[in-house]
N, C-alpha and C positions, 0 to 999 in steps of 0.2 A: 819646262825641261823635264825630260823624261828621267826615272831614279838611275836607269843603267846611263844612261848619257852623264847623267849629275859623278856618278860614281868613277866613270872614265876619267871624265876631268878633275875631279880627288884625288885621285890615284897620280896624275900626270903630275897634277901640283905638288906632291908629296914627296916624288920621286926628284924634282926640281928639285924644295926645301932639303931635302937628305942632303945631294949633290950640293947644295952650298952651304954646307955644315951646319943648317940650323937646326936646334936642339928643344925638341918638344917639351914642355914644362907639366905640363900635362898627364901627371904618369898613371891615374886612375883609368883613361882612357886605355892606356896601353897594356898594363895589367888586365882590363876586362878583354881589351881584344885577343890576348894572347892566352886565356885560359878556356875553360870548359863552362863560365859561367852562365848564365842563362840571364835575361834583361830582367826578368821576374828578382831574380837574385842580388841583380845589381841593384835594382830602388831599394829593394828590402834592405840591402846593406848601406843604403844612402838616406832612409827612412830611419834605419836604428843611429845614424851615427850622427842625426843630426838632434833625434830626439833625447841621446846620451847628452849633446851638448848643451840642450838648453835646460836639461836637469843640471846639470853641472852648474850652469849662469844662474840658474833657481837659489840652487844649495849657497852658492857665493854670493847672491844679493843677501841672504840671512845670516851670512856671518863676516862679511868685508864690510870695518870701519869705513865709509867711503867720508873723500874730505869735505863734500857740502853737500846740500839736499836734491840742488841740479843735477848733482853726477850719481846721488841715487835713483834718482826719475827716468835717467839717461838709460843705467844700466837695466831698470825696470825694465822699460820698455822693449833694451834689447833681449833682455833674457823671455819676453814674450814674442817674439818672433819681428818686432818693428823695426822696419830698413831705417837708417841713420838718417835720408832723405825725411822720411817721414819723421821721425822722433822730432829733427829740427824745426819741420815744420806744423808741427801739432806744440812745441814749444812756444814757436813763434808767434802763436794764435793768444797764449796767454803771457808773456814776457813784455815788462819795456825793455829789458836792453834784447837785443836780438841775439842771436846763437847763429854761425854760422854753420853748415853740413858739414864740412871740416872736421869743425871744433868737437862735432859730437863725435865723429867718427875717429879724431884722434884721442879721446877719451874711451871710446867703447876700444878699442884697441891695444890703449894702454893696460884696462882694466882684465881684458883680457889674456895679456900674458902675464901679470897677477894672480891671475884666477887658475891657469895650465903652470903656472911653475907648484901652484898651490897642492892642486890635484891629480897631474900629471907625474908619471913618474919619470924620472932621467927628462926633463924638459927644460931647457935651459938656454935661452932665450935672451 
């Protein structure tokens, strides 16, 4: 499919989706389409905000009491960049009892808004 064809029929489904009151959640998208940004600008600000976050998960793995040595390993991993799929399964490689992908990812979660009410200002969650 050609990009101006691809884009016809985006535009057609869009106008559908508006027409039956569905509501984009999405609003990064809609802020960069609607301003003067440039794409250069947009990663650069998707680059810094992700690299603020995992200084942030850094800073909070050295000083959150966490409650066992699992859900320090947990949060290690995610404060290094490791998908919750992966943590489970690079657990699973050295555990008897097993870890569900779940299980991590409602822990990284948890520990998460932990960490944004910690460091975050007005975050409250």
């Amino acid at each position: 499919m050609k990009k101006s064809e691809f884009n016809k029929l985006k535009a057609l489904w869009y106008k559908k989706l508006e027409r039956s009151g569905f509501k984009d959640i999405e609003q990064d998208e809609v802020y960069f389409k609607n301003s003067n940004v440039s794409v250069i600008d947009q990663r650069r600000v998707t680059w810094q905000s992700q690299a603020e976050y995992y200084q942030m998960a850094t800073d909070f793995l050295n000083v959150h009491p966490f409650k066992s040595r699992v859900e320090r390993i947990i949060w290690e991993y995610h404060a290094n960049g490791i998908s919750t799929r992966d943590i489970a399964d690079i657990l699973n490689k050295v555990r008897k009892n097993k870890i569900l992908r779940m299980t991590v990812w409602r822990i990284v979660k948890r520990l998460e808004i932990i960490m944004k009410k910690m460091y975050l200002v007005g975050h409250n969650e």
